[in-house]
C-alpha positions in Angstrom: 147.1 194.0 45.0 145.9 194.1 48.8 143.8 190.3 49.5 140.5 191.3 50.6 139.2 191.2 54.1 136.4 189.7 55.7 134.6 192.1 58.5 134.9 190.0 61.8 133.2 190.5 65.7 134.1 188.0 68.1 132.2 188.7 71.4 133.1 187.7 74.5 131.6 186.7 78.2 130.4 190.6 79.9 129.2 191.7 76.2 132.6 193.0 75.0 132.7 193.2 71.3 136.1 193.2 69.3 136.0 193.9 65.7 138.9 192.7 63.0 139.3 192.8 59.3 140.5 189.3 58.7 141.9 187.6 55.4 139.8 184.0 54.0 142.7 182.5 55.9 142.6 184.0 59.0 139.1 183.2 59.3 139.5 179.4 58.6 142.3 179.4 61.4 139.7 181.0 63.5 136.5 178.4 62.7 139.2 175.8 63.4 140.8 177.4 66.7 137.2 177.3 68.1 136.1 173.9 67.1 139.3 171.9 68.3 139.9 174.2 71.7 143.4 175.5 70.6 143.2 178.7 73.1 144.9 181.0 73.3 144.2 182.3 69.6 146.9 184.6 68.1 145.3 186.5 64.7 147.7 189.2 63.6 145.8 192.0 62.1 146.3 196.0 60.6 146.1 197.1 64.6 147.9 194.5 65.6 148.2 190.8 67.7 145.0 189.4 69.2 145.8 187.0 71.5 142.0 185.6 72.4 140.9 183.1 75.1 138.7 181.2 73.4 137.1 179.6 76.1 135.2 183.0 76.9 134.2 183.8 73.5 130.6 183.6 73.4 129.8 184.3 69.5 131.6 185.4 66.4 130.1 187.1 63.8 131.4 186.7 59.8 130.2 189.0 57.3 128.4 187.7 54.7 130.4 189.7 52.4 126.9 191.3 50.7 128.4 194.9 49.9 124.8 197.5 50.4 124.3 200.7 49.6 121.8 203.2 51.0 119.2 202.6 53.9 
């Protein structure tokens, strides 16, 4: 059975906005990576490596995980 994945934008200095399914895991490294500093970032997703500077990341945005349907 497939772990299930978190939807995750991190956005970055000039507005660029990369998406990324990311496991539980993969998010705590990532909450971590940006409090202590540790740049560059490597997350290893479907698409493949992200490698991110995180000293231009300017937000990142974590699904709440609230599954909606309709308008």
């Amino acid at each position: 059975m497939a772990s299930e994945k978190t939807s995750v934008e991190v956005g970055f200095e000039g507005g660029q906005v990369i998406p990324a399914r990311l496991t539980d895991g993969q998010v705590k490294d990532l909450r971590k990576a940006l409090k202590t500093g540790d740049s560059p970032h490597e997350i290893e997703t479907e698409e493949g490596v992200l490698l991110i500077d995180l000293g231009k990341v300017i937000f990142v945005r974590i699904s709440s995980g609230a599954k909606t349907v309709g308008f």
